[in-house]
C-alpha positions as CSV (number, residue, x, y, z in Angstrom):
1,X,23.6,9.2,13.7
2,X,21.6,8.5,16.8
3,X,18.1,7.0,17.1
4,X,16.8,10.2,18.2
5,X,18.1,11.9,15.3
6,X,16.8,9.1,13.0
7,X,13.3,9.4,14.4
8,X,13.2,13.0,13.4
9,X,14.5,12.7,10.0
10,X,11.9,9.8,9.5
11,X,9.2,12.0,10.9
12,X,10.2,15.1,8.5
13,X,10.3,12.3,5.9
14,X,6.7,11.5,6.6
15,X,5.5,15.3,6.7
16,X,7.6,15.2,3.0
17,X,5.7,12.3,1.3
18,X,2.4,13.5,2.9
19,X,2.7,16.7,1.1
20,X,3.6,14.6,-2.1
21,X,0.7,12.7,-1.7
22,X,-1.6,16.2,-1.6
23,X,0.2,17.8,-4.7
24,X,0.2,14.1,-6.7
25,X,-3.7,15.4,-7.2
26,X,-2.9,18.5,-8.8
27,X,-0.5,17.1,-11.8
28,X,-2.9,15.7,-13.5
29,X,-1.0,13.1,-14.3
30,X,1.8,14.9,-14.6
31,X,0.7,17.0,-17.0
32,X,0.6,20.4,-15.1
33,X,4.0,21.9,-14.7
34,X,4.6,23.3,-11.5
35,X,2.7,20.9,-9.2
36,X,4.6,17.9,-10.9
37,X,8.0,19.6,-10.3
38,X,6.8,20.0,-7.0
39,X,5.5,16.6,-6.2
40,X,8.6,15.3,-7.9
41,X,11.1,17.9,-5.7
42,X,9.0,16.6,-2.5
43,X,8.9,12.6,-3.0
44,X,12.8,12.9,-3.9
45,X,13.4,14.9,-0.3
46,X,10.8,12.3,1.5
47,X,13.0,9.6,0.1
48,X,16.3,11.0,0.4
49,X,15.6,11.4,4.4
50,X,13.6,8.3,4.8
51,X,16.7,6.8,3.5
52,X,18.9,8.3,6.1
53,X,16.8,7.4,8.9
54,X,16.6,3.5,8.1
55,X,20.4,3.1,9.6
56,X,19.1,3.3,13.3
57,X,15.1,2.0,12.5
58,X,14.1,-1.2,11.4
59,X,13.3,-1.2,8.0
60,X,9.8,-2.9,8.4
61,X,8.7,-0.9,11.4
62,X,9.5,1.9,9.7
63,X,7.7,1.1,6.2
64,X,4.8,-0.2,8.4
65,X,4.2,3.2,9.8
66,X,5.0,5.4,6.9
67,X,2.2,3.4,5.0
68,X,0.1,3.9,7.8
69,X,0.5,7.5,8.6
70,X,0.1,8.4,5.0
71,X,-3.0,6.4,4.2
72,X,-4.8,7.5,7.4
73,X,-3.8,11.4,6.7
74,X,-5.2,11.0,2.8
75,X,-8.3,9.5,4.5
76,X,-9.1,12.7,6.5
77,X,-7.5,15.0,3.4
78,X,-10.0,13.3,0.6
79,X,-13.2,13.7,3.4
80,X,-12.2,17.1,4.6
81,X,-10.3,18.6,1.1
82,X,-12.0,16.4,-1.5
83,X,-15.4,15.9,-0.1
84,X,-15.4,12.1,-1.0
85,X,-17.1,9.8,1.7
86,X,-16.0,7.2,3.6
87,X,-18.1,3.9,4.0
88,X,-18.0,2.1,7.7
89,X,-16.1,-0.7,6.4
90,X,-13.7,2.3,5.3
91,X,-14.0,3.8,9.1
92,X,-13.1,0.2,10.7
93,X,-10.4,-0.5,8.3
94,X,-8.7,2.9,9.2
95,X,-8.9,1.9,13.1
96,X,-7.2,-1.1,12.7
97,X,-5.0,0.5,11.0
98,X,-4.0,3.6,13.7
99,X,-4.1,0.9,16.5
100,X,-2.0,-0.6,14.3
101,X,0.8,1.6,14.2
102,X,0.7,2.7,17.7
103,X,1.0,-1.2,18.8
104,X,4.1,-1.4,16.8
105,X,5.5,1.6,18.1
106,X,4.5,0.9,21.5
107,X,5.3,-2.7,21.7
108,X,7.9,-3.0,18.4
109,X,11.5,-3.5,18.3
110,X,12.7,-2.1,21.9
111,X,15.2,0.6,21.4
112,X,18.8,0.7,21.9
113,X,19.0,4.1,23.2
């Protein structure tokens, strides 16, 4: 596999636990059929390609921005969805968090393409 096919697979895997993440609400803890088999079908897929893509990306870049995709997209999903509010340590926290990322990706691990 190549690193650009890697990335890919690791993006997909991202859209995957994303959606797991949005149907996780709806099982009520797991007590409501169908969006449990769902969420489980979902997380397994997320995992299952995350997996592949970790033999050409670095294990802790990777991890670094799955976590912080997924907790800035369930940020925006719970105020724009869910209607909860977000404080302005909540705001700053989520900032450092994006800048985050992007510094990692930008300035990371150089690539051995």
């Amino acid at each position: 596999m190549n690193k650009k096919k890697a990335k890919i697979l690791f993006l997909i895997a991202v859209l995957f636990e994303l959606m797991g993440n949005f149907l996780i609400s709806y099982t009520e803890g797991f007590t409501v059929l169908l969006p449990s088999i769902a969420c489980i079908v979902v997380y397994g897929i997320s995992a299952t390609l995350f997996g592949f893509s970790l033999k050409e990306i670095n294990l802790g870049i990777a991890y670094a921005v799955w976590s912080g995709v997924g907790i800035v997209f369930l940020a925006i999903v719970s105020v724009t969805w869910f209607k909860l509010p977000l404080t302005t340590p909540d705001i700053i926290g989520l900032i450092m968090i994006t800048v985050g990322v992007i510094g990692m990706d930008l300035f990371g691990t150089p690539s051995e393409e």
